[in-house]
Each structure stands twice: as C-alpha cells, then as structure tokens.
N, C-alpha and C positions, 0 to 999 in steps of 0.2 A: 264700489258703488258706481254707478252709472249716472250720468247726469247729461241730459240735453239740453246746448245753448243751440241756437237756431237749426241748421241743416247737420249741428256735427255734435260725438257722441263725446264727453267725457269722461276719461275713469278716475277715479281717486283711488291712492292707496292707503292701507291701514298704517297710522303711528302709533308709534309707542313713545310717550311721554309721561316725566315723573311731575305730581303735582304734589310738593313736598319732600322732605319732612320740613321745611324751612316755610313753606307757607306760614302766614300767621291767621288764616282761615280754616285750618284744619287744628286749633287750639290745642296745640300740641305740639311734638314730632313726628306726625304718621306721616308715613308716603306712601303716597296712590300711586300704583303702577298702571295707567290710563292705556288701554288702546282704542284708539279713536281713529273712525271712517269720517272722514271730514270736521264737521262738528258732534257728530253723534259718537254717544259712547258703545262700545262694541264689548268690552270685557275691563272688567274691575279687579286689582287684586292689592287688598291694604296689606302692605308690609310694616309689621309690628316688632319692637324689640328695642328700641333705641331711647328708654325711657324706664328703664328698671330699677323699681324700687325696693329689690330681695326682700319682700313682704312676708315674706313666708320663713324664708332660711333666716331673717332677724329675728324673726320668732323664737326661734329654735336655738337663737345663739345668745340673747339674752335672756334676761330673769324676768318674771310676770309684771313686777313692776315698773321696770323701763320698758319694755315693750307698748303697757299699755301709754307712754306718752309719745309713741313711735307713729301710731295704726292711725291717728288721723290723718297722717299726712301720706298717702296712698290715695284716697278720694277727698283731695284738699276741701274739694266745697261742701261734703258732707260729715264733717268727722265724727259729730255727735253719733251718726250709725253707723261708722265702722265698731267707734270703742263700745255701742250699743250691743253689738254682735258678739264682739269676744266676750264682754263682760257676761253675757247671756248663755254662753255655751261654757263658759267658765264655773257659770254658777248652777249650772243640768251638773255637771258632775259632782260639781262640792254640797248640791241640794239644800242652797241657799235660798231663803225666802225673804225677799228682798220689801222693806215696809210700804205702805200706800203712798206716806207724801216723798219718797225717795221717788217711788214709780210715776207719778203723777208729775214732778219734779222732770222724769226724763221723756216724758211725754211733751211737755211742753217747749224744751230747748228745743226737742228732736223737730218738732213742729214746725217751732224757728226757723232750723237750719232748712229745713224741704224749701220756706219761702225762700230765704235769702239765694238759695240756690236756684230755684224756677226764677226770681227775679235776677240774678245776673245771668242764665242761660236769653231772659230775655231780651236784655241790653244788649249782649253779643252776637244774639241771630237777628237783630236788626239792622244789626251795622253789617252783619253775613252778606244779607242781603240788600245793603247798599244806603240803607237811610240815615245818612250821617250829618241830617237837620238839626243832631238834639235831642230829639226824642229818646232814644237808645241812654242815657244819660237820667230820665224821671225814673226809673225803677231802682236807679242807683239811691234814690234820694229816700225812701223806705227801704232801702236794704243797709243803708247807713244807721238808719235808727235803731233796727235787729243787731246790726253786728256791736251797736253801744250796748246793748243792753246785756249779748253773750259775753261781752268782753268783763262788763260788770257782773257777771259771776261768775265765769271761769278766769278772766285772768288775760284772756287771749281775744284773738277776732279769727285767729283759722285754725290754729291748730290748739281745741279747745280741751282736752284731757279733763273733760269734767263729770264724764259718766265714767266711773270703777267697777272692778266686780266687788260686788257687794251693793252697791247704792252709786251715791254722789256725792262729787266733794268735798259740798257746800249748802247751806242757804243762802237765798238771794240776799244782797245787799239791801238798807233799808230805801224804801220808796221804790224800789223795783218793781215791784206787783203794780201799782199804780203806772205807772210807767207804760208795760205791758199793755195794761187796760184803756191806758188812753189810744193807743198804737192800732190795739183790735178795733176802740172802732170807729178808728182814721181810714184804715187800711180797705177795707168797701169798696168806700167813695174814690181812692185813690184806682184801684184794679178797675174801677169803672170809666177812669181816666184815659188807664192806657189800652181799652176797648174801643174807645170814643177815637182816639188817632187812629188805631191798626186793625181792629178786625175788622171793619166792612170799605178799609182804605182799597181803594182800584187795581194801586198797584200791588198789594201786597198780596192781594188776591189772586191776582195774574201769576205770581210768583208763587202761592200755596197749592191752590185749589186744583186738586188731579193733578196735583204733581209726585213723584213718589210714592205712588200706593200700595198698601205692605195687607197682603191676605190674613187671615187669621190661621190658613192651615201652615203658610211661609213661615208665620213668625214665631208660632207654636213648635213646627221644627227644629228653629236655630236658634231655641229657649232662651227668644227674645222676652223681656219684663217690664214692668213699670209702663209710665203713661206713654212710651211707643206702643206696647201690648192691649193697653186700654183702649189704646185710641183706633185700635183694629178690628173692636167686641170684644174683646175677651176681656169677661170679667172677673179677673184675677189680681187681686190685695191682698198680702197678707195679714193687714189688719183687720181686713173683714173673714174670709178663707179661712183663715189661721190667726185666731186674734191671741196676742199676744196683752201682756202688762195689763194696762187696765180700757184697753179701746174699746171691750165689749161694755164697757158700762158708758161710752160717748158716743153721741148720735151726730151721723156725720155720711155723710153718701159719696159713693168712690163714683167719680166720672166715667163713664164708660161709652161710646162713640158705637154707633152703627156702622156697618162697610167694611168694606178695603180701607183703612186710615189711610188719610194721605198727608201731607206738612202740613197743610191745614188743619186736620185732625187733631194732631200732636201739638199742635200750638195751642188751641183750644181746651183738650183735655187737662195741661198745665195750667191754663189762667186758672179753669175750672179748679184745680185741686188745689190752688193758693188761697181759694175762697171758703174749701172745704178746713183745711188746714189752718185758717183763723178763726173757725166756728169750734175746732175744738179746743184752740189755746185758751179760747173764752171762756168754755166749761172747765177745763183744767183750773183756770182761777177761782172761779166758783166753785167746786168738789173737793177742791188740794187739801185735807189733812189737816188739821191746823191752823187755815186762814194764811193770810200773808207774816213776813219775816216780824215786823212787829208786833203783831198777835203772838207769835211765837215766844216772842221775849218775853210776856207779859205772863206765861205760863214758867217760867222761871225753871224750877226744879221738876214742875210735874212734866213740861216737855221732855227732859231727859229720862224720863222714867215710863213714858208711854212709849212702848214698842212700834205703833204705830206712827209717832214722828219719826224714830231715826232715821238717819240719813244712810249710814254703813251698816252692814252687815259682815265686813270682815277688815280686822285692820287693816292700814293701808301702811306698807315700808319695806327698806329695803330686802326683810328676808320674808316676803310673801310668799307663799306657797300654795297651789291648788293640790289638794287629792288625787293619788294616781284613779285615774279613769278616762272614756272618751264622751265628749260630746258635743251637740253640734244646734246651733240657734241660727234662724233667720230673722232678716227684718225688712222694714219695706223700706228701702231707699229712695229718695230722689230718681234715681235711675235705673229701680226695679229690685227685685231680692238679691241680697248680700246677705251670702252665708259664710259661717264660720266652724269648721271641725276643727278640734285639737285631743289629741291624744296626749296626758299627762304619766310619769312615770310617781309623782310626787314630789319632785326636784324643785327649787326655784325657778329652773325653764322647765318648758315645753318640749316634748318628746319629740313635737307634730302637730304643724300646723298647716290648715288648708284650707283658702279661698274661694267662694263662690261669689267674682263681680261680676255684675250687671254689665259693666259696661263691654266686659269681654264678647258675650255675648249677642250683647246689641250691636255690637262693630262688624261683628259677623258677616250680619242680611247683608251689609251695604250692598255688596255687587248686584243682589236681586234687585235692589229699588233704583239702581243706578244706570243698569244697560239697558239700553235705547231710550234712554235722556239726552239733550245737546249739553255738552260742556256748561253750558250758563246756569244748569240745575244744579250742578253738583254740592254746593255751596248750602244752597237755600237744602237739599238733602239730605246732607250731611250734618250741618247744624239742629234737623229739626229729631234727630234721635239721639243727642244730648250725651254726647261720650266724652268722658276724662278719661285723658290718655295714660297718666298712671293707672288706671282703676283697671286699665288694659294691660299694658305689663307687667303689674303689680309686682 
C-alpha cells in the first residue's frame, strides 16, 4: 500500500503476525494467523486444533452412561443441549416417548442455560471491547441467580448431567418453582438495565454499528446458525422450523434482523432472545404437568402412577443400553443447531458417534467479516459470533 506524507510516496509491506492462541480475547486457544497491510487486515486464517476434547472417539470408547456425564463439558456453557441432543437421538432409535412434565422440565433448564449463556457472552464482549467500568460485571449478577437455581437441581453450576435418555434426573427441589417465578419477573426490568448503559452508548456504537457485516447468502454458505444467522434475516430456529418437545404449544417469537447483520445486529438479536427465552420459562411454569414439586408430593401415589408425571423413561445405570440402530436429533443452541448422529450396535457403547457444532461453523466466515477491517475490529468481530472453542475442536 501506498501512502503519501507531503512531496514523498510511502510503501508499506504486508505482515504476518499470530494474534493468539495465548490471547485471552480470543476465549480460548485459537490463533489467528493475521496478514496485515499496515493496520488493515489483508487475509485471515483461524488455526484450530489445540483444544481437543475427543467428543466423538469418548463416545465410542465408553458406555452410554458415562458418556452421558462427559458431553456437557464440550460446550461448557451450554450443556443442558449437548445432553439434550444425544439424549434426543438416543431416544429416535430406542422409540422412547419421553412424558410431558419430563419435556417441559427440559424445556425450562434448557431456557435457563441459553440465558445464562447470552448473559456471560455479554459480560465478555464488553470487556472485548474495552468497558472495564463495571458494567460487564451486572449480567453476572442474574446469571448467578440461574446458575443457583441449575445447581439446585442438578447438582452442578456447569457440567449439569441432568437431561438423560429417557427424561430427567430429578424434580426440582422444594421452593424452586417459586424461585424461578420470582427471577422471570425480575429479569425484564433487569435486561432493560443493561439496554439503558449499552445499546444507544456512543461508543459502543462506534464499535458495533457497520462493522462486520455478514450477508445472508455468506452465511448460508459456511452453515453459519443461531443468532449470528438470525441476525443476517434468516429466519431459521429450530424450534420454530422444526419444533421439537413441546415448543409448538409455547408462544414465543424468534428475533430475526433485517440486512447484512453486522455486531450490532448480533448483539441485539441476543438481548432480544433472553427476552424471548424468559417468556417461555414463565409458561413452562404455568403448563408443567403436575404444578410445582410440592403439588407433586401431595399427589403421593397417584403421581407415580400417572404416566404423564414420570420423569424417566428408561432406567438409568451402569449397564445401560440403547437398541442397535441409527439416529440423529437436533436442537437449538445458544450458538445455533447442535446435532447429534449415533449409530448403535446394541452394546453398552456406541458404535458411532457424530457431531454437528455450531460453533465450527460459525468460526468458519471469520476471515469474510474480518478482511479489510483495521486490527482495532478484530476483537469487537470476533466476540460478537459467540464461539466456544471446544465446541470447535470438539
């Protein structure tokens, strides 16, 4: 590139510099092999590999039972939809019909987890992009109250093993549903909080708005999903698309964006779906089967005996077995569809298992959203299409 300072011509030449894997703004270990013409980016290429979680070959090397307490910790922040997925294609082949308050039950955690999830991706792409007043810090403080409340029924706060094939592994604790209910309809007024600082703030604006613009025909190529997808027009959910468990009986509207999305978009189309996301936890509490854990009790013997509370539909231990067969379930992720094949022989393991993440995919475009940005984008870029970097090597 050429550059004129008064009567004389300057050239620059192109570098190549790695930004990563050691970053800790690239939430992970990816490295970006950068070639840069001054400040501007010229060519992107994410090198991946240095984070493998043999998601697929532990499949195949354990029994159905340990596995399933292995698969949330691949997409640390989502795990209720990893185990959601296998349990889902576990149960196409064994032609399990899984009860309503079991489903409604995994409707609601999975809910959970999307928030808790959009709420620390938002904590961290503020601080991406430089706002380290505090702010980045309030979403932690409703994401804390979610992860009390998963932990009181599965047990955990991340690696939650509480969806099975068959059902779930539990009823809530008592006072739990209340809990819940006071949380839905805290949560509003709180998302309306962290609107009030960040979406029409100056600078973050300067940093969103026409930056990273991802076409609808780019991102449909590189089977990019989730709310990067959304936030491009494309109106593509699989809970609406392809509704699965019990979504078609909850009303609830998928955000979907006009244009070329650009990090503004995707910041956006996230608030938006944490909003969507707590309108159906609310019905979930009102629809659930049963009423709350206490109601439950008070049904004694006849709960056990109506089909429609159970929680399991196939025991749960150590000589678990699926049916030889194949089959294969998606779900809608935090960061778009996660699907799951397996080919069963009838054995305690897995013949064959195979992954469809999200995030593989969506790591993909980067280089298209990235070249001819200056260095100072890459950040605010990169953070706003939301990639776990196990969910990439898996």
């Amino acid at each position: 590139m050429a550059v004129n300072v008064g009567n004389d011509q300057l050239k620059t030449d192109e570098m190549i510099i790695n930004m990563g894997p050691q970053h800790p703004a690239t939430h992970g270990v990816l490295r970006l092999l950068l070639t840069l013409d001054g400040e501007m980016v010229r060519n992107v290429e994410p090198v991946i590999g240095h984070l493998h979680r043999a998601q697929e070959w532990q499949g195949q090397n354990r029994t159905w039972f340990q596995y399933q307490a292995l698969i949330d910790r691949v997409d640390y922040l989502s795990g209720m939809f990893t185990s959601w997925a296998l349990a889902r294609a576990a149960e196409h082949i064994e032609g399990i019909k899984i009860s309503p308050r079991a489903e409604y039950l995994r409707v609601m955690v999975s809910e959970m987890n999307r928030i808790t999830s959009h709420l620390l991706w938002l904590g961290t792409y503020l601080i991406d992009l430089g706002a380290m007043f505090g702010f980045p810090f309030y979403p932690f403080r409703e994401r804390e109250k979610l992860l009390d409340l998963l932990e009181a029924v599965a047990g955990q706060r991340m690696m939650f093993n509480y969806i099975r094939i068959g059902g779930v592994q539990c009823n809530p604790p008592l006072g739990w549903f209340d809990k819940l209910k006071r949380f839905t309809e805290e949560f509003p007024d709180r998302v309306d909080e962290y609107e009030a600082i960040v979406t029409e703030n100056p600078i973050f604006l300067k940093r969103t708005k026409g930056i990273g613009r991802l076409s609808k025909s780019v991102a449909m190529d590189y089977g990019v999903t989730g709310p990067t997808l959304r936030a491009s027009g494309v109106n593509l959910d699989l809970r609406r698309t392809k509704p699965y468990s019990v979504y078609d009986q909850l009303k609830f509207e998928v955000p979907v964006l006009e244009g070329d999305g650009d990090t503004w978009a995707r910041y956006t189309c996230r608030i938006r779906e944490m909003r969507e996301s707590n309108k159906i936890i609310k019905q979930c509490i009102e629809k659930i089967p049963g009423g709350t854990t206490e109601e439950i009790r008070k049904l004694g013997d006849e709960a056990n005996k109506d089909e429609n509370l159970k929680l399991m539909a196939k025991k749960q231990n150590s000589g678990l077995r699926v049916k030889a067969g194949e089959g294969f379930a998606a779900v809608e992720s935090p960061r778009g569809t996660l699907g799951c094949y397996i080919i069963s022989n009838g054995s305690d393991k897995a013949y064959r298992f195979k992954w469809r993440n999200p995030s593989f995919s969506n790591l993909s475009v980067l280089p298209e959203l990235l070249v001819g940005h200056p260095i100072a984008d890459i950040m605010a870029i990169f953070g706003s299409i939301d990639v776990i970097l196990p969910d990439v090597d898996r």
